[in-house]
Structures are given as C-alpha cells and as structure tokens.
N, C-alpha and C positions, 0 to 999 in steps of 0.2 A: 710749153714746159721748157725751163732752161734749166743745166746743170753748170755748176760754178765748184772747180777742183782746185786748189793750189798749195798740194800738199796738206790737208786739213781732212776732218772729217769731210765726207758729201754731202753736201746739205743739195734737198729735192724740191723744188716750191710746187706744190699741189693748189691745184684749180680749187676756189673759195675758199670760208674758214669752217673753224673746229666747231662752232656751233650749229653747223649743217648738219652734224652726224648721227645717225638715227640711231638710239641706246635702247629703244624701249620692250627688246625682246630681249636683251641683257639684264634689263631692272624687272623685269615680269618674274625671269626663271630665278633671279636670286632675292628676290624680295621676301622681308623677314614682316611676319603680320607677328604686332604686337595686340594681347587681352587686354584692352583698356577697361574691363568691363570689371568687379569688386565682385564677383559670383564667389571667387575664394575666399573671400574675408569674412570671419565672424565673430559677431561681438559675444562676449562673456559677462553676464550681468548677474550680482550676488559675490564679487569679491572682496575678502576681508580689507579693512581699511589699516593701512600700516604707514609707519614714515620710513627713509630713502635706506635706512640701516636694516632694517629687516627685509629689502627688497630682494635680495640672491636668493636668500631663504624659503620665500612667497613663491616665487618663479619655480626654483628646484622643484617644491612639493606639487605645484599643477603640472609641472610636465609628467610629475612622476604619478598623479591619478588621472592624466589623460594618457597615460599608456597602461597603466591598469585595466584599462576598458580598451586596447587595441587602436590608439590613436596613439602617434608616434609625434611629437611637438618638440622643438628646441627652445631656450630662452632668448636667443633672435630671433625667431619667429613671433614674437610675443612685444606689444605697443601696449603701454599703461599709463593712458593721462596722469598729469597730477596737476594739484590745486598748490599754485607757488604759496599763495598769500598763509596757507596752513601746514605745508610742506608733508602733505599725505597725498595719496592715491585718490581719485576718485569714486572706487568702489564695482569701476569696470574695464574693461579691457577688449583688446584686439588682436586677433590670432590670422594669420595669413598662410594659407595652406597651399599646395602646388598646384593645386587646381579644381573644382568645383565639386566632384565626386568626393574628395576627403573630408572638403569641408560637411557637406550632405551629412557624410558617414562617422564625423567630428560632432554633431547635432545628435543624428539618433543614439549614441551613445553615452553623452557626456546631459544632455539636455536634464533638469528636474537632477541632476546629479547633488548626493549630500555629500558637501567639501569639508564640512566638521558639522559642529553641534547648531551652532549659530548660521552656518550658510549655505545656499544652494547656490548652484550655476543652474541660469538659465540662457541659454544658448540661441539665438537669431543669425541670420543672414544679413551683412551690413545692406543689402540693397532692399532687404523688410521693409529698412527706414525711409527709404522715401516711395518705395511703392504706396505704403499706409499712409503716412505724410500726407502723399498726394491726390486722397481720394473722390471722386467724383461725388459733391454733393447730392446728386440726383438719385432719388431711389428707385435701382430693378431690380422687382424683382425676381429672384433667384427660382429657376428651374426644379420642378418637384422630381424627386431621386424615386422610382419606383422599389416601392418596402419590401426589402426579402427578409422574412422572419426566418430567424435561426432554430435551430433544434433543442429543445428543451434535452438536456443532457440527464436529467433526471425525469425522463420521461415514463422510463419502464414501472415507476412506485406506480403510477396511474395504471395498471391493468386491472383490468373490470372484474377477474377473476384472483386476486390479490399474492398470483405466483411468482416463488423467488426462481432466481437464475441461477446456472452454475456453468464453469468452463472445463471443458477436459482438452485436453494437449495428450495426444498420438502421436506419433513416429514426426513426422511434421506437419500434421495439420490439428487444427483448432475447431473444435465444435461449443458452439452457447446456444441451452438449452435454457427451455422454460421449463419447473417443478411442481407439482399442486395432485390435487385427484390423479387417480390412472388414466384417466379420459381428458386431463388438461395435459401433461405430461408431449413435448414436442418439442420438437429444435427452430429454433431462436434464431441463426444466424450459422452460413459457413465460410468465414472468410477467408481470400484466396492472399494470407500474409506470406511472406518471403521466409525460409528457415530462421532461427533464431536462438536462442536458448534458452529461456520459460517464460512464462506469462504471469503478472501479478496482479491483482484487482489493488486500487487506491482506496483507503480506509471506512470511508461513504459510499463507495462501491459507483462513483460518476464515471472511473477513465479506468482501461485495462490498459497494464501497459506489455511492450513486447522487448524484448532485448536483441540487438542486433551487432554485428559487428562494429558498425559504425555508430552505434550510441544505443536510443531509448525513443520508441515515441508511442505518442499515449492515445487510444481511440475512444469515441466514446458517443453517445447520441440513437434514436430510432434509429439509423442508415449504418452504426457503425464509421464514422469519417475518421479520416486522421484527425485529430484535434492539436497535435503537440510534437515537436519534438525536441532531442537535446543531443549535440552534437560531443560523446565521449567515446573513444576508439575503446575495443577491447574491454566495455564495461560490464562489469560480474556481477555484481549486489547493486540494488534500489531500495530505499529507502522514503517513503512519504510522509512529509510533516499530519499530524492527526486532523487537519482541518482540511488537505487537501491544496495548501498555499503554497506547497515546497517539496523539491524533489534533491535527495542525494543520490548521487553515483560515487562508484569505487570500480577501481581495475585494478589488478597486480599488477598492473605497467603501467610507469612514471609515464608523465603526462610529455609530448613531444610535439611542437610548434614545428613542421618544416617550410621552408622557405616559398613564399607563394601559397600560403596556406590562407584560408578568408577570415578577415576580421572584424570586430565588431559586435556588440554588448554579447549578442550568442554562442561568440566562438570564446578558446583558451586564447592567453596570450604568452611572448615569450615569458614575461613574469609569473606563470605557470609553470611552466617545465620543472619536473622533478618532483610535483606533485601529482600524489592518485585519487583525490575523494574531492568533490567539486558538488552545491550548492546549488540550485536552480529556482528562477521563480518559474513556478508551472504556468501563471495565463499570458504572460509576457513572453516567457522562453528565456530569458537574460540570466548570464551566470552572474550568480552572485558574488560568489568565494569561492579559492582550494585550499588544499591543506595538505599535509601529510599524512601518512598513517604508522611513518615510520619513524621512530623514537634515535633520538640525536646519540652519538656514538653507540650507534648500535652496531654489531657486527652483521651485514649483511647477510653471508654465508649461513650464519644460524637461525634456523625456521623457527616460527614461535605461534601460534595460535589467537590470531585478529578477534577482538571481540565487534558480534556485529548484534546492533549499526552503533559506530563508531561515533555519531554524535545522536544525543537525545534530546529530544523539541520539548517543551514544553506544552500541556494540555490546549493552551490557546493560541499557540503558534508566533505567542511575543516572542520567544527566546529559541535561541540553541544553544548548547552544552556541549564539551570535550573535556575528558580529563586526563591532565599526564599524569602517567602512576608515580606516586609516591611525590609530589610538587604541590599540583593546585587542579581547580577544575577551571576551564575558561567559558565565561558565557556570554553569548554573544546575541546585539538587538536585530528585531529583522524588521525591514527589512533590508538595512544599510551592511549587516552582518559586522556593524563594530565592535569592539569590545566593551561592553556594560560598564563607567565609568572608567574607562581607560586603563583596568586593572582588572586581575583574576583573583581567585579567590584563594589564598595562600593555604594550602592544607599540606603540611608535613604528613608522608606516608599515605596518605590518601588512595586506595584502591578502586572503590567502585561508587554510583549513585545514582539515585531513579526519582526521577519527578512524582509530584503528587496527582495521581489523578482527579479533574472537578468534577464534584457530584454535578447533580440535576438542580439542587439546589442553587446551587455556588454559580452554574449557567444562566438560570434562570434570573440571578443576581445582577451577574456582570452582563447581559442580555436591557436589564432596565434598568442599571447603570450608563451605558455607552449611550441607549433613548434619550436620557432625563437628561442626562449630563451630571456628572461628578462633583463641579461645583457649583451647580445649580440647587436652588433651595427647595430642600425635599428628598433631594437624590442620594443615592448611595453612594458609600465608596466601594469601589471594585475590589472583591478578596485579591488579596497578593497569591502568587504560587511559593509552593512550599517542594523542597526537595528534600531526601537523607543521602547519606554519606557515611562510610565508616574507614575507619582505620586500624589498623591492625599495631601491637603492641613491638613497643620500640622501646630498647632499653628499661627503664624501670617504668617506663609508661604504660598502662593499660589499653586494648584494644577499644574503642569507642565509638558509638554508633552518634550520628549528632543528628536533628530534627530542623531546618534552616528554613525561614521565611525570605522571598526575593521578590520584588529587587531590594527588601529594606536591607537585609543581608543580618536580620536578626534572629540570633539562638535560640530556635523553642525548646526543645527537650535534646541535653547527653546521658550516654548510659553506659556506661565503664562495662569491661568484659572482660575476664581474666581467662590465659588458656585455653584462647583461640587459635583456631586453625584455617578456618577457612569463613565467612558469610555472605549470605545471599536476601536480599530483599526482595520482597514482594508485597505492594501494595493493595489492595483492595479496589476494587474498580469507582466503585463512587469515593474513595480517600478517605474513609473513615476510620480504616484500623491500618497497620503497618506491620509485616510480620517479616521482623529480623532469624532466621535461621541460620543459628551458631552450631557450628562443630565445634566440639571442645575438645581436648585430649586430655590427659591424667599426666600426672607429674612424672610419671615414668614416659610419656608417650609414648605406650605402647597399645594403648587402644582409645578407642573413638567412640565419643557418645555426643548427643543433639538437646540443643534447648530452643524454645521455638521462642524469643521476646517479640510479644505484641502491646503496638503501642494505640491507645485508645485517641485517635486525633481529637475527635470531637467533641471532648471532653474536657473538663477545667484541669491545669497544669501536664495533659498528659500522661496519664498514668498508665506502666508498665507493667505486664501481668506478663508471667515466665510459665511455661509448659517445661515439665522437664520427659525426657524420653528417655529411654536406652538404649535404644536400635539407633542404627543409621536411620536417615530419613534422606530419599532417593526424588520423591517429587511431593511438593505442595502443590494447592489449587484452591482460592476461597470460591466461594459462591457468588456470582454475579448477584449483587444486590442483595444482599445477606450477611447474616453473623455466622454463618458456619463456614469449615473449612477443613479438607479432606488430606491427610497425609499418606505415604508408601512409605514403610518402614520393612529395615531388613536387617536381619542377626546370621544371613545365612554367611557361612565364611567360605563363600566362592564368589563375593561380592568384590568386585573391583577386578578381578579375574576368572572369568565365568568358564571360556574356553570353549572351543566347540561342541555344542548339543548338549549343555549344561542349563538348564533353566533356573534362576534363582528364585530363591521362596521367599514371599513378602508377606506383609499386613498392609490390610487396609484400614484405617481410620478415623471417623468423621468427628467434629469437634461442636459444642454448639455455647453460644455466648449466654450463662445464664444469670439474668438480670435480676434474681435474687439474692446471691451472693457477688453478680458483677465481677464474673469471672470466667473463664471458658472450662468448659465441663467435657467428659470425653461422652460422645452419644453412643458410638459401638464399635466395635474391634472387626473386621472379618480377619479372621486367621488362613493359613495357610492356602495363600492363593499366590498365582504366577502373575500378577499385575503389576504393569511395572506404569502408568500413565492414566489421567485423573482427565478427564475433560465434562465439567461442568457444561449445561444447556444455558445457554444465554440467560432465561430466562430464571435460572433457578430450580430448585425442587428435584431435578432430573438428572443426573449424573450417569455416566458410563467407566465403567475400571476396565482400560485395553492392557493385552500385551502385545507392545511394538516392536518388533524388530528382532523377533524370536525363530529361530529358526528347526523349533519344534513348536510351541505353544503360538494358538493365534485366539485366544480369546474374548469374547465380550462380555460383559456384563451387562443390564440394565436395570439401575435402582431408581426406586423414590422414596427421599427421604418426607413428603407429607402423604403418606398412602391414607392413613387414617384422618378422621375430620378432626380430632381434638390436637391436634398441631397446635393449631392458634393459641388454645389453652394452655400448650406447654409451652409456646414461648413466651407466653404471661407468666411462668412461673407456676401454674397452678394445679399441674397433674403429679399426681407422688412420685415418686424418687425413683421405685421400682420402675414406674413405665418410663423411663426416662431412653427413648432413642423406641421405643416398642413401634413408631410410626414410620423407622423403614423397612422397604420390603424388594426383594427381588423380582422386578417385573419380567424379565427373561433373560437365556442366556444365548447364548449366538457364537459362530465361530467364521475367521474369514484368513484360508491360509496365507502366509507369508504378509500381513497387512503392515503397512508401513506411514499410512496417516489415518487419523482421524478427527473429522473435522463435525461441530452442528452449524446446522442451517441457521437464519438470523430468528428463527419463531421457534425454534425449540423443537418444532416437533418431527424433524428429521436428522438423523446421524448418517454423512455417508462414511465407508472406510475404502482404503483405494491400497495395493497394492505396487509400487512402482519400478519402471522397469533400473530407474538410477540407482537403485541399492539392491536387486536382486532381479534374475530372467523367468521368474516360474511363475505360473496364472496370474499375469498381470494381468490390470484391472481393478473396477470399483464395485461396489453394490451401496445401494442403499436402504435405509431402518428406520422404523417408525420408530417413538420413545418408548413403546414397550417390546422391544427388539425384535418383529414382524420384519421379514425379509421381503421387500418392495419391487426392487432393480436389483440384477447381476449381470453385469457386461465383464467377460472375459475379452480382453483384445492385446493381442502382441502390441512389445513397443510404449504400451501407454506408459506414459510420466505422470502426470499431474492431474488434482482433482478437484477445483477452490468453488466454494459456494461465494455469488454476489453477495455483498456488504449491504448494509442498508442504512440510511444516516439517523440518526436520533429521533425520536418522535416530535410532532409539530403540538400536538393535544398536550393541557396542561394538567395539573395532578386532577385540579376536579374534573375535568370531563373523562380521564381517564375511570374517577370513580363511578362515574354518571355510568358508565358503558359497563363497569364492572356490577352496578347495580340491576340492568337492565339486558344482564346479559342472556336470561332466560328468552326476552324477545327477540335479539339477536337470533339466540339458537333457533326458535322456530322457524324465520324465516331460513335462516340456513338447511333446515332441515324441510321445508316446503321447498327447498330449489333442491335440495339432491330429490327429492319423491319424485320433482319433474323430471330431473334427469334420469333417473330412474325410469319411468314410466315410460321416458323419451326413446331408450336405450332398449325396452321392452318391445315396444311399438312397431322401429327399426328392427328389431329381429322377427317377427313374427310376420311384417310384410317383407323382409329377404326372404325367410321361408317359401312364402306365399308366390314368391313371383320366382323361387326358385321349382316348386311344384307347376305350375301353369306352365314354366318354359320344357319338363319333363312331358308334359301332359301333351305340350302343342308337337313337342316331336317325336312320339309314338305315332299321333295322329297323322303328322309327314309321313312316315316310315308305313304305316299301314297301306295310305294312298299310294307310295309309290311301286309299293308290294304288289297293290291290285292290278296300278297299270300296266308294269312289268310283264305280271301273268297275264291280261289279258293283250299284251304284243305278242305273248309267245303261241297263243288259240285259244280261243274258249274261253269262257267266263268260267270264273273260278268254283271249281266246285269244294262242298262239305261232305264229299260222302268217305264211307269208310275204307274206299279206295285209294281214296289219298293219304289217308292214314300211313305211318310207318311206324310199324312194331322192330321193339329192339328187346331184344332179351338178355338179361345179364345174370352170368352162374358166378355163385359165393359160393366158396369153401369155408365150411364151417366146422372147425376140430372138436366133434365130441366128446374124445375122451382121449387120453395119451398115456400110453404105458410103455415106462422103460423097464428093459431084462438085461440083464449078465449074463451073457452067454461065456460058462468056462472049457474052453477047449484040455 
C-alpha cells in the first residue's frame, strides 16, 4: 500500500477492485419484495354503457354504493375500457384494492348487487380469468362431500301428539314448554341464553328471537341452534316482515360506526350514523337499509310518542311503507329497498295507513299465479295490494279516508268526513271489510261521539255502511274470519281520567252483518261491565271481554256467540227478528288478579292470561283456560315478565279437504276418543299396579321386621313365648264430668 500526500485530499490505493465486495447481506436485510400477483384486482361486470361526458358522474355514483355496503373505493382506483371506434365504455370495469382481503370483502358485498333498475354488478377476481380460462380438459372426478342434513326448522308442527308451545321468560331465564292434555303437558327446552331484554316469536312461529345488548339473534330448530344474527347496539323494538323474510330493529340511540369497527354487507356503515331503525334480510343476515325515525326540524329536547312499527310490510312481503305526517307515504321494493318508481306518494296532511290483509283466497291465487306464470296462457294475474289512508281536514277541505290499489297507485274508494277528530283503521283479517273508526265532535267541541264507516271491499264499487253510536268507543275487534265485530263503548265521564282505584263502566257490543238488508245489525248489548279489551279466538265463535290493567277489577268473561245450532240459519237471514243474537251465551266467568296480557293459543281452545312483573310486583305470573273458562294451570313465580304462545303458519290443506275433514269429523272424533279410553285405561292400569307393588313392599317389610323381632328375642334366651306372661297390661283412668253445677255464694 502506498500513500501519496501533496497538499490534497489523501488518496489510499486498496488491494483489488470495487467489484470484490461482498453486498449481499446489505441487499438481504433491505430488500423490498414487490406483489406481482393481481389477487387485489377485481373485475366489475353489469356496468351501465355511457359516453366520456357522463363519466365523473358513473364513477361518483359506484364509489358512493360501494361504500353504502362498507367498501371504501376512489375514482383512481377505478380502470374502465372503452371502445374508441363508438366512444362508450365497455360495460365493465377494474377496481384495485390494497390488498387481497378487501378485494375478497369488495365481492361478498357488492357481488349480485342491484346498481339501478337495468343493472347488476357482478363481481370476479381478475385471476378467475385465467384460472377458468386454463382449465385441464381431462375429467376428475370431484370427491363426494359427506351429506349433513340440516334441521327442519319447522319441525315441531310434526309432533304426533298435535301440541302447541309456549315461552315464559322469568327473572333471566327462559323456559319452552310443550301444551295439549294434562298428561302431554312438559317442558320443551331450557336454554342456557345470556341476559337480555324479551323474547319475541317470528310471525309463523319458525325463529324466537332474543334481544341483547349488542343486537338480535334468532334461534330456532329440534336442537334450538343460533340460526341468525343482526349486529345493532342498544336495540329496543323488532319487528318481523309477515312472511318471515325481514327483520326491523330500532334503538333510541343514533346509529355510531367507531373506528376499526368490522365491515361488510352485515355491519352499519359510516353512511349510517345518525340513524336508528335498520332493515335486515333474515336468511342472508345482510342489512338492507336505515332510516330515521326522527322528523327533520324537529326539536330534539321535546319527547313525543313513536308509533310502533314504524314501517309497515305489506301482506306478501313485496313492499315496505313509511309515512311522513302530513307530506306523503314512501314505499319501498324489497328486496333492493328502493323507492317504488323513484317517487313517494304525495299526500297533503296525511296521518296514518294500513295495508290490506290477503285472504285465503287471494293466497291461494297469487300461489298459482307465480306456478303457472303470469303471462303464460292460462294463468292469472296476481291481485295487486291494496292499502287506506286518511286525512284529516285542512282548511275548507274535509277529512278523508281514500281506498288505494299498489303498485297501480289507483283510487278505489274516498269518503269525505266532516268533524273529525281523531281515526283509526282496522282491517279485517282476510280484507274483506274495512272499519274506519271516526271520532267526531259537535260544533261547539265540547263533547265527543263515534261513527264506525265500514267499507264492504269485496263488493262491486265499495260501498260504505255507517254505524252511528253515542259513546265513546275505547276498543274494536272483528272476528277472525267472520262478519261480526265486537266494540267497548263508554259514557262514563271518568274516561280519559280515571285516577287511582276508579274502574270505568263500559258496554260491550257485538255486531253482525245481515245479508238481508246487507247491513250490520247490532246482535247484543252487555251493559254495565268493567271490560275494557276484546280478544277474539283465532278461530271465531269464541270471544273473551278482559279487564287489563285494573288495579281493582281483574275479570274474564267467556262467550260464544254460536251456542245454539240455528246460527247458520240466522246467518242466512232466516230466524225472526226477535231471536236476533238469542245464540250468545256466557260460557263462564273467571277472575286473574292484577292480569296484564291476554293472549289465545293458535286452535282456539286455550286462553292464557299472565300477570307481569314490568307493569306491576304483585302475584306475578300466568295461568291458563279452556274456551269455556275452566282453570287448567296457575303458576305464581316472582320476577316473571312474559308469556307468548308459538305461532303456527297457515294451513297446507285446501278448502275441500278441509270440508272433507269437516264432514268426517264424527270419525275423527272416535278415534280420538278411542286413544283418550287408552290413555285412560293406561293411566288406570298404572295406578292400580303402583298400588299394588306399593302394598307387597308394605307387606315384604312387616315380614323383615317380624323376622328380625324373633331373631333378636331369641339372642337374648329362649324362644319366644305367647303366654299371658308376656302380656303387658296398661290401665287408663278417664275422668268423665257428670254433672256440673254452679252456686253464688253471697257473703
């Protein structure tokens, strides 16, 4: 080595050169590995065709329904061929995400997603493309998946013994019991759920759901499994679409996304926040929509009273409904949850509205409509739903009830109302009649009377038949499948302010539709009774008049209105006038203190009533009642809340085989009554060898006891003797008062 100095830098000459020098544990520790691999890339297939001026536009609106769904996208992130020679798009697209997990979580969200009316996205992985592409002609194959059969979720209709369920919720635990004979009567299930806040059965009675802090999930199956759940903090009220296809929740607390919170069709997104009521598909889990429930310049601070449930489904579960008071109603298709031609339905003043329930019929229609197909030749067309609506009077306008067919959005029947104050609608369970109940006032408004408009649906143009009353009218109730219809009426003037330990004095009266003048006719009055609630038997015929929520009077009733056999002939019109309602009769009466529900079973022929601990602490608890108010069950238990009978879904048997069964029902009966004689007999049998083998085991141990008596005495000498020596006499003195005389001795 030589060094060479003259005034300059030092320059050092080093043995060999620079490409001697060994770097490669330099290049190891800072080496940058790039993803050459396309696992983040996905294509988008189903987008609308647009030329280069509508393109900001295009872009804007997909990022902004790819984060609708909790995928987060920019318009740089985003590659859109285009066809130069026609100067449009090609109709797909390329999205590049940070890395293979988003894109993954970019598919299950956005995949089968409806972009408008005309288009889907359908979502791939760009490396799909040549995986398929490249497929190996040669066929293997594919390995048999061993079959695990799932639980029939509607398994419990199958019990051999044809009994319904019921759940009761105690302090925190949960009992489902099976119901039928006193000897079927047993518990079902005890599950070991986490606390919660009540329990609700789903409208067909397939899922029970449980409310938690952290959402809703729904169980259901022989085993009980989780079947579902729905990820909503702090959720109060549930609500299930009528078919079982849809689930709402509500909370008092605005909806709140925090940072690192999990995303993805299940979860809220930031585009949620500040809303409380959210939309579920129940077999998917995927939220739908949210909403509000709070009206635009509203003042916070002022408390006002939520009508619940806040949106209402329509019978087949095409539609959902919202309506802002006094604007319009909004309805919307599912299961995309759009707005029903991009517009609501403009109703000045507008207050309230109830869908049309489908009969059996109209089921049974649209059922062999959807088979056949619609515009196949032969086939039906599907009834449209029908909804009412009213409106209360505005300036020189009259209050107005209106009759609307949807989705045509066409006017069947309006009815002007002068002197309204307040209306409530109630439909009839199969949609046949429609009973507008109007308060009215008097020009002075200083007092209040009731007109009951019922509108004949099924009938040519609709025609309106008017009850007028003079009382208040506190609750309606038609009869499941029937033209009658039970009101509570009241004149007592402690109504509205009753006060403590005041019980108000009502009527009750039943109504029936007589198709000789084709009118409704009053059938009977009960007078002064403390009834303040109607609960019709599913089935008809059987009615009970409760007072709820009395805290002197806990009453029941039990009527039937076809006691006698010539019913049928008076609803043909053909029994005199006089006997007119002579076919109800009080089957019994019953009392359950402090009772605060009551509910019937799905066959009619049990009532229970339940006591609960959320509106009062004293003999909670339930019992339950045959239809002619025989006291069955009474459980007294601290604590208890709640008491719901399972649901049952519609029948599968068509009208004839129902007649078939209704003609043959004598045979029915006898088998039935040849199995109770068994069980009977069975039940006889059982007790008479318990006896039996309870006498034999009395019998086997006198004869121990004897033996061991003998051997005893003869360890202690000699065989035992019988003589009168062994004897022990015991004498017993009785005083027995003859006679007893009292003296006055006067000193």
């Amino acid at each position: 080595m030589r060094k060479f100095s003259c005034g300059r830098p030092l320059y050092i000459e080093m043995p060999g050169t620079v490409d001697d020098i060994d770097y490669s544990d330099i290049e190891a520790k800072y080496r940058v590995e790039y993803d050459e691999s396309f696992d983040n890339t996905v294509v988008v297939d189903g987008v609308p065709i647009i030329d280069k001026s509508k393109l900001e536009k295009l872009l804007a609106k997909i990022c902004k329904e790819f984060s609708k769904r909790g995928v987060s996208i920019k318009p740089d992130d985003i590659y859109m061929p285009w066809d130069d020679a026609k100067g449009k798009n090609k109709g797909y697209l390329f999205i590049d995400f940070r890395n293979e997990n988003e894109a993954n979580a970019a598919i299950t969200a956005m995949n089968n997603h409806p972009f408008d009316a005309k288009h889907t996205f359908k979502l791939n992985h760009f490396t799909d493309i040549e995986r398929y592409a490249d497929m190996n002609e040669t066929y293997v194959e594919p390995e048999t998946e061993e079959y695990t059969p799932r639980e029939h979720l509607r398994a419990w209709l199958a019990d051999p013994q044809g009994r319904d369920q019921y759940v009761i919720y105690r302090g925190e635990e949960v009992q489902i019991h099976w119901h039928g004979k006193p000897s079927q009567c047993e518990l079902a299930y005890k599950p070991q759920w986490e606390p919660f806040l009540y329990v609700a059965w789903s409208p067909l009675g397939t899922y029970i759901a449980t409310l938690h802090r952290r959402g809703v999930r729904l169980w259901g199956g022989p085993s009980w499994k989780h079947q579902q759940r729905f990820a909503h903090p702090l959720v109060k009220l549930i609500d299930f679409s009528p078919c079982e296809n849809y689930l709402v929740t509500w909370s008092n607390e605005p909806i709140v996304v925090p940072e690192g919170a999990p995303q993805g069709p299940q979860y809220f997104s930031p585009d949620d926040e500040g809303n409380n009521i959210a939309i579920w598909d129940i077999k998917s889990g995927d939220l739908l929509r949210t909403f509000s429930t709070n009206a635009e310049n509203e003042n916070p601070s002022v408390k006002r009273q939520m009508q619940w449930p806040a949106l209402k489904w329509s019978p087949d579960d095409k539609f959902v409904a919202r309506a802002t008071p006094g604007q319009m109603i909004s309805v919307y298709e599912l299961p995309s949850m759009g707005l029903h031609e991009k517009k609501s339905l403009k109703i000045e003043g507008v207050v309230d509205f109830e869908w049309c329930p489908l009969s059996d019929k109209d089921r049974e229609e649209a059922e062999k409509a959807a088979t056949i197909g619609a515009g196949a030749k032969g086939g039906k067309k599907i009834p449209e739903n029908k909804l009412a609506y009213w409106t209360p009077e505005v300036a020189n306008q009259p209050a107005r009830v209106t009759l609307l067919s949807f989705p045509s959005r066409t006017i069947l029947r309006q009815k002007n109302l002068f002197n309204v104050s307040e209306c409530k609608l109630y439909w009839q369970n199969q949609g046949d009649f429609l009973c507008v109940k109007v308060d009215r006032h008097t020009k002075t408004k200083k007092s209040i009377f009731c007109n009951l408009e019922i509108f004949r649906v099924r009938e040519k143009d609709y025609p309106v038949e008017v009850v007028e009353l003079k009382d208040t009218v506190t609750d309606f109730a038609w009869e499941p499948k029937g033209e009658r219809f039970a009101i509570v009426s009241s004149s007592d003037p402690n109504l509205g302010n009753p006060g403590p330990g005041i019980t108000i004095k009502t009527d009750v009266s039943f109504y029936q539709l007589d198709h000789g003048k084709n009118d409704f006719k009053l059938l009977k009055t009960l007078s002064n009774r403390t009834s303040n609630a109607i609960r019709w038997s599913p089935r008809g015929r059987h009615v009970v008049l409760a007072t709820v929520g009395s805290s002197s009077k806990s009453e029941l009733e039990f009527w039937d209105l076809d006691f006698n056999n010539e019913d049928a002939s008076r609803r043909e019109g053909q029994v005199a006038k006089d006997d007119w309602g002579s076919s109800i009769q009080l089957l019994g009466t019953a009392d359950h203190y402090g009772v605060t529900d009551v509910e019937w079973d799905p066959s009619g022929r049990y009532l229970a009533t339940s006591a609960s601990a959320w509106t009062h602490t004293l003999e909670n608890g339930y019992a339950i009642w045959d239809f002619r108010g025989q006291e069955l069950v009474k459980q007294i238990q601290d604590r208890f809340k709640q008491f719901l009978w399972r649901p049952r879904p519609r029948t599968l048997l068509s009208k004839e085989q129902q007649k078939q069964i209704r003609k043959n029902l004598k045979e029915y009966s006898r088998v039935f009554e040849d199995e109770d004689q068994r069980e009977s007999e069975t039940v006889n049998t059982e007790l008479v060898a318990h006896r039996r083998r309870l006498v034999d085991e009395w019998n086997a141990w006198r004869a121990r006891c004897k033996r061991e008596r003998a051997e005893q005495k003869g360890q202690e000498g000699g065989p035992e003797k019988n003589s009168e020596e062994d004897k022990e006499e015991i004498e017993v003195w009785i005083d027995e008062v003859i006679e007893q005389i009292e003296e006055e001795v006067v000193e």
